[in-house]
C-alpha positions in Angstrom: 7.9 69.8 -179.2 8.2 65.8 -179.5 11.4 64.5 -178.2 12.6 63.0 -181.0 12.4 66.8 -182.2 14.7 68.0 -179.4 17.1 65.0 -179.0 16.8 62.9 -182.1 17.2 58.9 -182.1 17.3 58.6 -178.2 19.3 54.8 -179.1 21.7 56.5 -181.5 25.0 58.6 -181.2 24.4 62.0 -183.0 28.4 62.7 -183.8 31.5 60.9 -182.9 34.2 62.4 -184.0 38.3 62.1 -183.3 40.1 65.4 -182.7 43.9 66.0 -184.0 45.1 66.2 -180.2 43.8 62.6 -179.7 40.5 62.6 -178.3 37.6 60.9 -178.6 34.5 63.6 -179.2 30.8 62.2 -178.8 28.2 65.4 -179.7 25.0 65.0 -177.9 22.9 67.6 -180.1 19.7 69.1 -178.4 17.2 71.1 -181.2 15.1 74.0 -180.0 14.2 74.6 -177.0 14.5 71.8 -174.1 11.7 72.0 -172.0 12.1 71.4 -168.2 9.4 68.9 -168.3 9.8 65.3 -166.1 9.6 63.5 -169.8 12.5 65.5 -171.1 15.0 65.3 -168.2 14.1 61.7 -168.8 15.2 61.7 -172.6 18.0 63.7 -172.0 19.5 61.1 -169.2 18.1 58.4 -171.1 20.5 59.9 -174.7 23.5 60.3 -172.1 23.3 56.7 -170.7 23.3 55.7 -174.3 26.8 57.5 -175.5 28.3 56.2 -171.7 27.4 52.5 -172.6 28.3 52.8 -175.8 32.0 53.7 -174.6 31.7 50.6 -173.0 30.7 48.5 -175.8 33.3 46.1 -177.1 33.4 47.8 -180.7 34.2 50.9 -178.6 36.8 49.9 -176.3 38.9 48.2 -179.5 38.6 51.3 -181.3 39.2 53.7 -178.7 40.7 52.2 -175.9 43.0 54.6 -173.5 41.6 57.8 -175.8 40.4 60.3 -173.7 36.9 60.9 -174.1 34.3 64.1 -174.4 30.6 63.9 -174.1 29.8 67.3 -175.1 26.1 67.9 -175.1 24.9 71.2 -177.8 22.1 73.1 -176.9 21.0 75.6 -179.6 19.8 78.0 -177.2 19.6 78.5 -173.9 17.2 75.5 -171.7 14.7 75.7 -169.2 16.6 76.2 -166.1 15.8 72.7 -164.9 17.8 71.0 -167.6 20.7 73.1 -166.5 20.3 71.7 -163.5 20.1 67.9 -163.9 23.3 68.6 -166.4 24.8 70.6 -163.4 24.2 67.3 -161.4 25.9 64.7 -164.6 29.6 65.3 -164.5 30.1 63.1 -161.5 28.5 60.1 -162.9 29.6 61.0 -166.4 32.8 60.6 -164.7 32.4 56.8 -163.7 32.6 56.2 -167.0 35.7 57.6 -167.9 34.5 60.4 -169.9 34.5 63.9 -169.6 31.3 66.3 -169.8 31.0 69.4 -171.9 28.4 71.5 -172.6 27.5 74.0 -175.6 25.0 76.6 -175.8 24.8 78.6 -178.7 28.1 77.2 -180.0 30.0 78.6 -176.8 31.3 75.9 -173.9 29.7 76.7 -171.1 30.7 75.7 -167.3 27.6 74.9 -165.2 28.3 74.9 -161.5 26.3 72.5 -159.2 24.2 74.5 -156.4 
């Protein structure tokens, strides 16, 4: 699968949405099934260092400045187990940002715990 089929517009944000209890919500949506392949993990970092400069973006900050944040990345089905593990490895520098890292799989939040 191309990786524009899995992760869309790797320079656009997929969904930003605000919640009712005052967060800020970016969706990272993954289609199908993400391969564990070298190009992929690439994408996949590539789309989340877009949505963490983007909250760091002037037109951002004005907007949302002091909201808490959520980068939740939605994978329709389970991933390759490598994927798993570079998101296992994100929260940390997901972090430095000021922005907190979910991820969905199959519409249920799941916690990935970094071996």
């Amino acid at each position: 699968m191309a990786i524009e089929n899995m992760f869309g517009d790797l320079d656009k944000i997929d969904i930003l949405a605000e919640t009712k209890t005052g967060e800020v919500v970016m969706v990272l949506v993954c289609n199908g099934f993400i391969d564990g392949s070298p190009e992929t993990q690439k994408a996949l970092l590539d789309k989340i260092e877009g949505y963490l400069n983007h909250t760091q973006s002037e037109e951002f900050q004005k907007e949302y400045s002091g909201w808490p944040v959520i980068l939740r990345v939605t994978l329709g089905r389970k991933p390759d187990e490598r994927i798993l593990a570079l998101l296992s490895k994100c929260p940390a520098w997901v972090a430095d940002y000021g922005v907190k890292l979910e991820i969905e799989i199959g519409g249920k939040q799941v916690r990935i715990v970094e071996n």
